[in-house]
N, C-alpha and C positions, 0 to 999 in steps of 0.2 A: 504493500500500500504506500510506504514512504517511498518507494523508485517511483512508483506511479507519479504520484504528484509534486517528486521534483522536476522529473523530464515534463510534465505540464505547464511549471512556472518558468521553467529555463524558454519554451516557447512562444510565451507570450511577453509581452510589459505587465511589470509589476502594478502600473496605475490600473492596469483592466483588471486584475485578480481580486478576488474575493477574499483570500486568505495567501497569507505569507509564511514562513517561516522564519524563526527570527535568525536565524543562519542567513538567510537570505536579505535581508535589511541593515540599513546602516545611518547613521546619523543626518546623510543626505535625502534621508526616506521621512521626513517630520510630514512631506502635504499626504504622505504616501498613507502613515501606521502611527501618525501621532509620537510626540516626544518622547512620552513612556514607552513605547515600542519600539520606536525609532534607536533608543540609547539602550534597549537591554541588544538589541539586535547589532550595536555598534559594537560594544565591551565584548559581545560570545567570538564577533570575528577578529578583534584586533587585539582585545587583553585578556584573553583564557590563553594564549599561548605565552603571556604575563606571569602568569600563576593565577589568575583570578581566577573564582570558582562563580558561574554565572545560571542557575536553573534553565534548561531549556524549554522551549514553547511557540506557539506560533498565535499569528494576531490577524485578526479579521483587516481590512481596509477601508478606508475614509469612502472607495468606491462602492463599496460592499453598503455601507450609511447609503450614500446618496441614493443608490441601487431603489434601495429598500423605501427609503422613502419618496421618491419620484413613483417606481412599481404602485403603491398604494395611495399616491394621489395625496399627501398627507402635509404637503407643504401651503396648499392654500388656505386648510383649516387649521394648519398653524399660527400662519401669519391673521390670519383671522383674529385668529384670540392673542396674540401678544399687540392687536392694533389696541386692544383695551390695557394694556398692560403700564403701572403706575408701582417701579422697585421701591419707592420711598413710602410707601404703603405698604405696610408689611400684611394687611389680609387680602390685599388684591392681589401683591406676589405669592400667595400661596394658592390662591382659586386658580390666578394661570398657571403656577406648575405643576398644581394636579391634574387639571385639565388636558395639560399637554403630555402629562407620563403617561397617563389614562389611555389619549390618541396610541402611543407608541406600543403598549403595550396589549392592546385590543387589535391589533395588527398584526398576522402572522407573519411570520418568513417567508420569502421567496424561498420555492423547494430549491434551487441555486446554490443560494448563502445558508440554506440549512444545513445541504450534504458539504460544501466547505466546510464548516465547521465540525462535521461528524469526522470527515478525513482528517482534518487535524489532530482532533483528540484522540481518534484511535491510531497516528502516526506515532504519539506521545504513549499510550496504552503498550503498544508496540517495544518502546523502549524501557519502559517502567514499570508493565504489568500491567493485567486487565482492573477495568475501573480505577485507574490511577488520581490519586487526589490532586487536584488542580486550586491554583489561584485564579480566579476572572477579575483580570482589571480592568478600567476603564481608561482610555489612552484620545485623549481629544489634539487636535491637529493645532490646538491654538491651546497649546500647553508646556509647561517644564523650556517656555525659552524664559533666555535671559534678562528677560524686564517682566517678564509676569509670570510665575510659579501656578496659577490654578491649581496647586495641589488639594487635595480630598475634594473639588467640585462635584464628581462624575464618583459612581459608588465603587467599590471592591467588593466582593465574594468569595471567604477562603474555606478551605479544605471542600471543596464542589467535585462529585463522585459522579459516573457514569453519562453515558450520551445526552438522554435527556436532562438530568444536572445542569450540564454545560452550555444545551441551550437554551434554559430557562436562567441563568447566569446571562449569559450574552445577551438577552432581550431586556433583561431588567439595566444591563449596563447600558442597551441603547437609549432607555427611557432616562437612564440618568443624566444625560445631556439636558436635563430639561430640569432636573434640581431649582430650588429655591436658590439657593447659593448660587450654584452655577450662572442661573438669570442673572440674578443680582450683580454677580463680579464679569462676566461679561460686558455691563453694562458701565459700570462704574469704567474696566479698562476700555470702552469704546470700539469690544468683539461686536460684528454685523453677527446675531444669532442665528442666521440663515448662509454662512460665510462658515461658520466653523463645523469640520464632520467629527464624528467620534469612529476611533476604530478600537477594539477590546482586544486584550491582551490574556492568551491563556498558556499560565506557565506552572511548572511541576511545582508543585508544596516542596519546600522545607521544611523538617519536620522540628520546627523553633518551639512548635504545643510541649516537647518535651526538652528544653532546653532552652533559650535567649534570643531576643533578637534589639534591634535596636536603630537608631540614626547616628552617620557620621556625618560631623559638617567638615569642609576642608580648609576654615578660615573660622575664627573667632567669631562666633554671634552676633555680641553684643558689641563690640569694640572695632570689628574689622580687619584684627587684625592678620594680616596675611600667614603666618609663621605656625600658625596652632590650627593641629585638629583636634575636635570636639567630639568626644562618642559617648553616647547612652545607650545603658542596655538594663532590661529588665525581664523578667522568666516569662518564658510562655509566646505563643504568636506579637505580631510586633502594631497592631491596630493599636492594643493600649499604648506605646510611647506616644505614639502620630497624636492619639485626637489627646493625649493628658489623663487619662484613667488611672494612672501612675505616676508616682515619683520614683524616675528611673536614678539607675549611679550614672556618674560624669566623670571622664576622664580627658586631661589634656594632656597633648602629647607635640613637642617641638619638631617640626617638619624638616629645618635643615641640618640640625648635628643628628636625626633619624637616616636622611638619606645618605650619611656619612657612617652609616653602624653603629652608632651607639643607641641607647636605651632610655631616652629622653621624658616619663613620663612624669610631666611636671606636676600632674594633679590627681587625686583619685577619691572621690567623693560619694558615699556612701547614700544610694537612694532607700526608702520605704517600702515599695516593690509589694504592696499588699496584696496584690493580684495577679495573677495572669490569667492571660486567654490560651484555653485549650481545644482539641477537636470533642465535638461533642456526638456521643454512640447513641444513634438512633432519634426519632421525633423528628421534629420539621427545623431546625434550628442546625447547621454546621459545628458551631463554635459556643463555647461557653467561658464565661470566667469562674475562677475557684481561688478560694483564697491560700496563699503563700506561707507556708510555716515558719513563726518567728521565726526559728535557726536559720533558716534559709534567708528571709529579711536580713537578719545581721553579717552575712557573706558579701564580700564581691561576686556579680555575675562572671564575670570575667578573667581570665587569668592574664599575665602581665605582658607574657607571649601573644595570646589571639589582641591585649589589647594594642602591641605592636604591630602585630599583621595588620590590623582594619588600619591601624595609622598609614600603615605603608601602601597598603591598596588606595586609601584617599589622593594618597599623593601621587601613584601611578593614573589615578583617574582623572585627578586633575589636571595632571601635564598633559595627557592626552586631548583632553576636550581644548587645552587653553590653546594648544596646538592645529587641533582643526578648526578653531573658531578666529585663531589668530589674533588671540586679545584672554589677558588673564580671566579665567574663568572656575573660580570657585564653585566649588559640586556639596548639593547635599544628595547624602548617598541613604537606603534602608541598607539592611544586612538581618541575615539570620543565622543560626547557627543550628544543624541539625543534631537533633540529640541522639539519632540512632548510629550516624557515622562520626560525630563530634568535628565533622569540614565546616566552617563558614564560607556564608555565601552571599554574593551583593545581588538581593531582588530588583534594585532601581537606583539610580543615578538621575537628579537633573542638577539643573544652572542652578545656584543660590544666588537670591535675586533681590536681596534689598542690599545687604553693606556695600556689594561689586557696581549695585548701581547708583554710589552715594558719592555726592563730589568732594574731591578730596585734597581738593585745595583751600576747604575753609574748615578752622577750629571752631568747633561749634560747641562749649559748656554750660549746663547747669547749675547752678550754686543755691542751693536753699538756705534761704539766712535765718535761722532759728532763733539766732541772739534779738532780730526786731522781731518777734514774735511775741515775747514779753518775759515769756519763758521756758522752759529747754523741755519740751512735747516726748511726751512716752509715747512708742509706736502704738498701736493697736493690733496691729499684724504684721507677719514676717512673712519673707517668701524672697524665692528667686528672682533677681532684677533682670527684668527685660528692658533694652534700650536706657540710652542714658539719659533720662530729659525725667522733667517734673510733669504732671498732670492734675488738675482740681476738677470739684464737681459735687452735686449730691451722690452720693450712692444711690441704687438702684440695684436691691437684690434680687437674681430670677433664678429658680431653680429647676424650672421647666420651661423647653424651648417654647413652648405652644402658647407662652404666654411673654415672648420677645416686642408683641408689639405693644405693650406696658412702657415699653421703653421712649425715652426722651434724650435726643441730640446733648452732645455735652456732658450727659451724666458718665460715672463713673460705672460698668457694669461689673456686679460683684457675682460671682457662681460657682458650681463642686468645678466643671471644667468646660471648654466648650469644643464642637467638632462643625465642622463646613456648617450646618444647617442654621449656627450663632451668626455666619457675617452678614445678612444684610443689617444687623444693627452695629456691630462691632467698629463699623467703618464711622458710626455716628459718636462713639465714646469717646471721652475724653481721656479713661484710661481705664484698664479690665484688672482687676483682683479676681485668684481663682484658688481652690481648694487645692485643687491636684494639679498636675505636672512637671516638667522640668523645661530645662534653656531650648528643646526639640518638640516640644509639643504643638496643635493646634494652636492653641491661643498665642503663644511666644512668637511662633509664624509669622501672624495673619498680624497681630501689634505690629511687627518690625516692620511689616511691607507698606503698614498704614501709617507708619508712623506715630505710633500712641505709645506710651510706658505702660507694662505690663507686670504685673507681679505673680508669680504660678506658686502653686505647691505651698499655701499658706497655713493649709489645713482644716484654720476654724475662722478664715474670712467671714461666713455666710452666718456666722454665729456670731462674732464681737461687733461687724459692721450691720446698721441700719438703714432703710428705706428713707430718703430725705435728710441723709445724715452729710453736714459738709465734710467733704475729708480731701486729703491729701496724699499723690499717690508718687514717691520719690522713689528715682531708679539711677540717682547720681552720687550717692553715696559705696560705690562697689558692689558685690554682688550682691550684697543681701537688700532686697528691695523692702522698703518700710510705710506702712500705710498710717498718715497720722490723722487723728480727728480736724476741723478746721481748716481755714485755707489759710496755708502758711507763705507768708512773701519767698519769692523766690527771683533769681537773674537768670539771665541771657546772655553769657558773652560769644561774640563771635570775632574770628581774626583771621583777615587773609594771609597763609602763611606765604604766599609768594614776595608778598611786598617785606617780608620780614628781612633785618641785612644779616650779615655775618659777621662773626667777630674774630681777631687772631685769641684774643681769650677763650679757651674753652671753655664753655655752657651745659655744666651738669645738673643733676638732678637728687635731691635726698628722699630717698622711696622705703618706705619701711614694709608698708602694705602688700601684699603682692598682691590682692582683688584689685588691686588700680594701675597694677602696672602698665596693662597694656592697655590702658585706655591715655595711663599719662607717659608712652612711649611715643602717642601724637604730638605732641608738644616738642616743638624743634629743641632737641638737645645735643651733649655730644658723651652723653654717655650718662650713670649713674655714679655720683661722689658720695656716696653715703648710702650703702642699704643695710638698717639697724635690724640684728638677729633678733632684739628683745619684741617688736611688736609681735612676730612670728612664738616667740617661745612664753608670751603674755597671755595671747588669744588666740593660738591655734593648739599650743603643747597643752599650758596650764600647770602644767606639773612641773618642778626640781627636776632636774636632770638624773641626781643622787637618790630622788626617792622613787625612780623608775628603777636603777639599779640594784636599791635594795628594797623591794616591795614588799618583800615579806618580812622586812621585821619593822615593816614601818609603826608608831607604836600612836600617831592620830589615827582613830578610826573614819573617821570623817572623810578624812582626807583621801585613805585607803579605798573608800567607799568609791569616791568621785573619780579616781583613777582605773578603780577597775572599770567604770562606766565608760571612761575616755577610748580603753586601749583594751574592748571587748573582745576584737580581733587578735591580741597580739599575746603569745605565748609570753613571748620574751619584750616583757616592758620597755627594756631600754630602748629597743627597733622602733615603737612608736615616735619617740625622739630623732631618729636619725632620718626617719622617712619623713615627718613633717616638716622639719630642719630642713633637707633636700631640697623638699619641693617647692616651699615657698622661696628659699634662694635658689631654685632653678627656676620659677618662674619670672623672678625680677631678671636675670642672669637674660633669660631667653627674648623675653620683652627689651632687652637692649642691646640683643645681639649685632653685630659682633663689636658693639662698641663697650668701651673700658667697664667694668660694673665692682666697685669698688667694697667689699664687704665687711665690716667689721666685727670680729669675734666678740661672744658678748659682753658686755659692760651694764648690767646690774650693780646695783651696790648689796650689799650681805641684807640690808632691811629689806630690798625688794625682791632677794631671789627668793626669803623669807615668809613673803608674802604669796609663791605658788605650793601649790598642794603639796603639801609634806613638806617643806621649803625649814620649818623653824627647828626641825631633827637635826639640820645640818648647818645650819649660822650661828655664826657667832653673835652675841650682841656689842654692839660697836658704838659709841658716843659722837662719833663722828664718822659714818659709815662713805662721805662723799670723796672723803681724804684716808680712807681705810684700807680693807681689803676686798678690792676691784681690779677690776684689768687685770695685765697683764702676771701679775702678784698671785694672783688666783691657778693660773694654768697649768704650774709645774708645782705646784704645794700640793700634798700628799692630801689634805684634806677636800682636794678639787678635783685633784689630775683626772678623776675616772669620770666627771663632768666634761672636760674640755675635750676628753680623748672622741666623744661624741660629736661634739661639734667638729671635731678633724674629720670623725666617720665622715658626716653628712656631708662638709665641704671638699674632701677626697670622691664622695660619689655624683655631688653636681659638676663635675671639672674631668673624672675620669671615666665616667657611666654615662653620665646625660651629655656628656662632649662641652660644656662652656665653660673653654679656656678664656675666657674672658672676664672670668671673676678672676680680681686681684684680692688677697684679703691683706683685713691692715687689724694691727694691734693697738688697743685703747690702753692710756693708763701705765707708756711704760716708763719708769723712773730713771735706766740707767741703759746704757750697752750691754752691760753685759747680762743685765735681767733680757735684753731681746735676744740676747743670744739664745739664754736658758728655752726661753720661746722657742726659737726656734728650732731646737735641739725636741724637745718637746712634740712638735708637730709635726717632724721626719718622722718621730716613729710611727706615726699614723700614717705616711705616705706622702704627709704635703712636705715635698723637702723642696726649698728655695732651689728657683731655676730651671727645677724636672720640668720637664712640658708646659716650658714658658711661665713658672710660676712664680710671680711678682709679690713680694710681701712689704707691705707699707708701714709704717709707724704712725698714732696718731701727734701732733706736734698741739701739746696742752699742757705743758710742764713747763716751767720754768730752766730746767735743766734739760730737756729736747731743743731747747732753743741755744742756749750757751754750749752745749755737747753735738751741736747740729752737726758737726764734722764727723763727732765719732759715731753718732749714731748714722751715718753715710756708710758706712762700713757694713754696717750691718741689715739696715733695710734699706729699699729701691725707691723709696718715695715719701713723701711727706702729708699729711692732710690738718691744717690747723682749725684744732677745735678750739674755737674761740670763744665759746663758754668757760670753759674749765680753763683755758690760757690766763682771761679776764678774772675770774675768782681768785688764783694760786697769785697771779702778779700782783692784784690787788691786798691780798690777805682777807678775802672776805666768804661768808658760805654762802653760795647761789642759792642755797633755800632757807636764808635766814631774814624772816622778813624785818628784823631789824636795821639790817645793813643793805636792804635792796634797795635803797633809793642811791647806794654808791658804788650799786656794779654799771658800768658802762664800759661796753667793748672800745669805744670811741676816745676812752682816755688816753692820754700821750704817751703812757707808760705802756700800758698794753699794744698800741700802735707801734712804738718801737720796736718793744717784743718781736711781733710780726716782720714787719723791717729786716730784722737782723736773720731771722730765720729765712725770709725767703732772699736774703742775699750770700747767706754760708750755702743753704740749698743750691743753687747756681755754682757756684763755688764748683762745689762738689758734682758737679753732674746729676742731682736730683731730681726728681719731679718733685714739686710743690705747689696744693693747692688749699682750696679751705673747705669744709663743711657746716660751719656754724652760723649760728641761727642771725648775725650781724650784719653781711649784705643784702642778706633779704628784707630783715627791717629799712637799715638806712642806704638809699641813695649816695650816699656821700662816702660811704664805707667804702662802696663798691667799686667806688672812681678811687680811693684810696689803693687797693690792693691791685687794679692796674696799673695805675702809675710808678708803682713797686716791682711790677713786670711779671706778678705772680702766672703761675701754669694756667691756671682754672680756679672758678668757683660755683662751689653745688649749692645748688639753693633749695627752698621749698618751691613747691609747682607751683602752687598760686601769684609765684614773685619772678617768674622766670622771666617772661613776656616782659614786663615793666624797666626789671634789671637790662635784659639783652639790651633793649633800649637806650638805656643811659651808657655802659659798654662800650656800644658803637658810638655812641656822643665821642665819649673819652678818645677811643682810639683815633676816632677822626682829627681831631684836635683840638 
């Protein structure tokens, strides 16, 4: 049967066929078998010989539509009834698109395009077994390109069994052209609804019901940025990721020290996963959801291998597309994974179609000003941020679609989740709160393309927010998006970065965060001067380093409590630390590739490391902890050393495993030479030996004695960074947190300026790098023309100072 009906297609033009093979189709077939068809049929010919593993199947044709519907005469009583048609009316788009499934589906097949389809699936039967389980998609000709996604318009049908199955699937896919949504966004993107055909897509199951499946994107969501893939996965068929039924896990994964071999997995983020969709035995229904056994919830889906592979398949997919489109083209991909042979497999590929088509010549931020607010707003809900931007509004909670036309322009629409049959109102919101999903979902989608801030995966949105309730819906504060009561003032800045100049100064950046890195890796810099371990080991670890190593005799219970809670996954507690440690300084790392990213080992004072879970077992108490035992004093003392030896693990595995040689790291706090030496003696034994593979170790210059010793400590480290907090304290004789004496710290004193002066002229000296990190050219303008006039290397600032400073900069340099 399959010879037959290849020598039949090889004879004819594929525009005349009724059914294709996806062997037989190719990316230049979109008027032919629609985008979804078009690109499974592009991947099985040109990247399964890649490695890629691609289900095979075959797809009816857009001729095959027209066929059918001309045969039946069914175009003038279409146009009939969409002459009544009003999409801003959400009960009149539903009368016509019932009206219109109704026509389609009250209309048999051509016996033509029946037995097409019966040849296809039993060509598939042929190679799979009789009654082979099938996906039916729907695949429209004005789909999956690169300015408009129509993604879930047109319906799906999975695990669909035998002849008649298949073409009671197929009929309902043709009527799906006629969806609610479909109309709607048609109409919005400016599709002639009589211009677009549908062709359906019928392809072998993965059997993902017993095992995973998920979405890659091949470019950063929310941020844009080009360098990271994105993947979720959760158990069971992959419909729940698409429409949000789920909070799947996240993992992020660096694209170019991947395509270079290493192991880059910058993120790995544990979803809820309360469900999956399975096949369901027997009754009128295919597919069921069943709930996830806790144990199972608390696993990764994924292992760290397959989540490698989807990375590396993304990136194969998108070189390929960006190649035959001849213009960068970022791909969101499905994927499944089969539980019976445990292969992954890519069901579908198209163009990712909001960031690729976002101008990217203008900084466009956010800034919620809380401080004019009156006072500092407790969220009301959490959840995943979609898009960086603020949105206000009432709320408007709906928990059933069928009651979407409730809805009023502007409001904020709160709900458990939404799927295609939510946009014709969504487009009218001001900004969506949802229960459930993740950064891949329906709603996160359909926000980004519309441009709205979205919050997903909130949980009990529907419950703390009210109907007429004002609120506030902020997606600018990094990932975690936060719904506050009220409408909170907020800004708008935008900056064309073209007209921005250049400086012989380099222009860094102090990033602690990494949820913002790669959002404030848009901001012209020339690299990162400052990325502080402690934000990362504050609010991502939580725990002492030391009461991870000795957890079992830790003697708070409390504390013990909260850690096993943290590190539910981790046999061996210390590993929690070295993996969170990694990934956040491999994502700040990766986010400024391959520019300098300067990292400093931590500097806690004993009160604050005191202050993490288990933290008070192991400090001392200190009278003065700012001038005590910190930095570098800490690292090779017997009462630390098996702390720092951690921090080595983690900074030997972002530089040797995730491949960025581009972190430099620098020592805080250190007193003398030969205490850096001790340092550094220290951190060979972990691996990082100065020099090996390019490794750069800095000192910070905050001592009084870094600066008079500035030769001898040239010996010893590669570079210089003046923390001009602690410079300004020590030279002064004053405590930075003594609010008796804060009205006479000033960086700006003459004494401290000297200070500076003399450091960054022995630096030069010496062949140095010397730059600054503290918090004093960001405040003052003056400072900043200061320290070029000095001929200093660089100065890292805060991000909100960057743009201002550059500014004055180039004033200076110019003359």
């Amino acid at each position: 049967m399959l010879q037959t009906t290849v020598v039949q297609l090889s004879s004819q033009s594929k525009a005349q066929a009724f059914a294709l093979p996806f062997k037989d189709v190719g990316i230049t077939d979109i008027p032919i078998v629609g985008g979804k068809n078009a690109s499974l049929g592009e991947m099985l010919q040109q990247l399964s010989p890649k490695g890629i593993n691609v289900p095979d199947g075959f797809a009816t044709t857009a001729h095959a539509y027209r066929y059918f519907i001309e045969i039946a005469g069914l175009e003038e009583k279409l146009r009939q009834l969409f002459a009544e048609l009003d999409v801003e009316d959400v009960v009149n788009l539903r009368q016509v698109g019932k009206q219109a499934r109704s026509l389609i589906l009250q209309t048999p097949f051509p016996d033509e395009l029946q037995e097409a389809i019966v040849q296809g699936y039993q060509s598939l039967c042929g190679r799979y077994g009789a009654d082979t389980d099938v996906a039916v998609r729907s695949s429209a000709t004005a789909e999956d390109l690169p300015d408009a996604s129509f993604a879930g318009q047109q319906e799906t049908y999975l695990n669909v069994h035998g002849v008649q199955g298949v073409l009671e699937a197929c009929h309902k896919c043709f009527a799906s052209i006629f969806t609610d949504r479909a109309i709607s966004y048609r109409q919005i993107k400016g599709f002639d609804h009589f211009e677009v055909a549908l062709s359906v897509g019928v392809q072998k199951m993965v059997r993902s019901d017993l095992a995973s499946s998920g979405v890659t994107f091949s470019i950063d969501t929310e941020t844009g940025f080009k360098d990271a893939a994105l993947i979720t996965a959760a158990y069971g068929l992959g419909e729940n990721v698409v429409q949000g039924a789920v909070n799947p896990d996240e993992y992020l994964v660096f694209k170019p020290t991947l395509k270079q071999g290493f192991r880059p997995i910058l993120e790995k983020r544990l979803g809820t996963k309360e469900i999956k969709m399975i096949y369901a035995i027997g009754g009128s229904k295919f597919t069921k959801n069943v709930s996830v056994p806790p144990e199972q919830r608390r696993q990764f889906t994924l292992s760290d291998d397959e989540i490698l592979t989807l990375a590396q398949w993304a990136c194969v997919i998108e070189d390929h597309y960006s190649t035959v489109r001849g213009a960068y083209t970022p791909m969101d991909i499905e994927w499944a994974k089969d539980g019976v042979t445990n292969e992954l497999f890519i069901v579908q590929a198209r163009p990712e179609t909001v960031q690729s088509q976002k101008v990217q010549n203008v900084l466009r931020t956010y800034h919620l000003l809380k401080e004019r607010s009156g006072s500092s707003p407790t969220p009301l809900a959490r959840g995943r941020a979609v898009g960086e931007m603020v949105g206000q509004g009432e709320a408007r909670v709906i928990l059933d679609v069928h009651k979407i036309d409730q809805f009023q322009a502007g409001e904020v629409l709160v709900t458990n989740r939404t799927d295609p049959d939510w946009e014709p109102i969504m487009k009218k919101a001001s900004g969506i709160v949802t229960n459930q999903g993740g950064r891949t979902c329906h709603a996160a989608i359909i926000a980004r393309e519309m441009g709205i801030p979205a919050i997903v995966g909130c949980g009990n949105a529907t419950t703390v927010l009210q109907t007429g309730q004002d609120v506030t819906v902020s997606c600018a504060e990094g990932e975690e998006g936060r719904v506050y009561g009220g409408l909170l003032p907020f800004e708008v800045n935008e900056v064309a970065l073209e007209k921005l100049p250049r400086t012989r100064t380099k222009i860094l950046m102090n990033v602690g965060n990494p949820e913002e890195a790669f959002s404030l890796s848009a901001i012209p810099n020339d690299g990162v001067g400052l990325a502080r371990m402690e934000f990362i080991i504050a609010n991502h670890i939580q725990a002492h380093p030391l009461a991870l190593l000795n957890f079992d005799e830790l003697e708070d219970e409390l504390a013990r409590y909260k850690i096993a809670e943290l590190t539910a996954q981790y046999e061996d507690k210390a590993q929690f630390f070295v993996d969170k440690l990694a990934q956040g300084i491999g994502t700040i790392a990766a986010a400024f590739y391959p520019k300098p990213v300067i990292v400093r080992m931590s500097d806690f004072k004993s009160n604050e490391y005191a202050n993490l879970l288990g933290g008070r077992q192991f400090e001392p108490h200190e009278e003065n902890p700012m001038i005590g035992w910190r930095g570098a004093s800490r690292y090779y003392d017997d009462r630390y050393r098996d702390g720092f030896a951690l921090e080595c693990q983690a900074m030997k595995r972002v530089r040797a495993e995730m491949g960025l040689v581009n972190v430099i790291l620098m020592i805080p706090f250190c007193r003398t030479p030969e205490e850096g030496q001790r340092v550094l003696t220290e951190m060979a034994i972990h691996g990082l030996v100065r020099g090996e593979n390019g490794l750069q170790v800095y000192v910070m210059c905050e001592l009084p004695s870094n600066v008079t010793l500035a030769d001898e400590f040239s010996q010893v480290f590669d570079g210089f960074s003046i923390g001009s907090n602690d410079l300004t304290q020590l030279t002064l004789g004053l405590d930075r947190d003594s609010s008796l004496v804060a009205r006479l710290f000033d960086e700006r004193d003459h004494a401290v300026k000297r200070m500076i002066q003399q450091a960054i002229a022995t630096a030069k000296q010496c062949d140095r790098k010397i730059g600054i990190c503290g918090q004093a050219p960001s405040d003052y303008p003056e400072f900043a023309r200061f320290l070029v006039e000095q001929g200093i290397d660089s100065i890292s600032l805060n991000p909100d100072s960057v743009l201002k400073t550059l500014l004055e900069i180039a004033a200076v340099e110019a003359g």
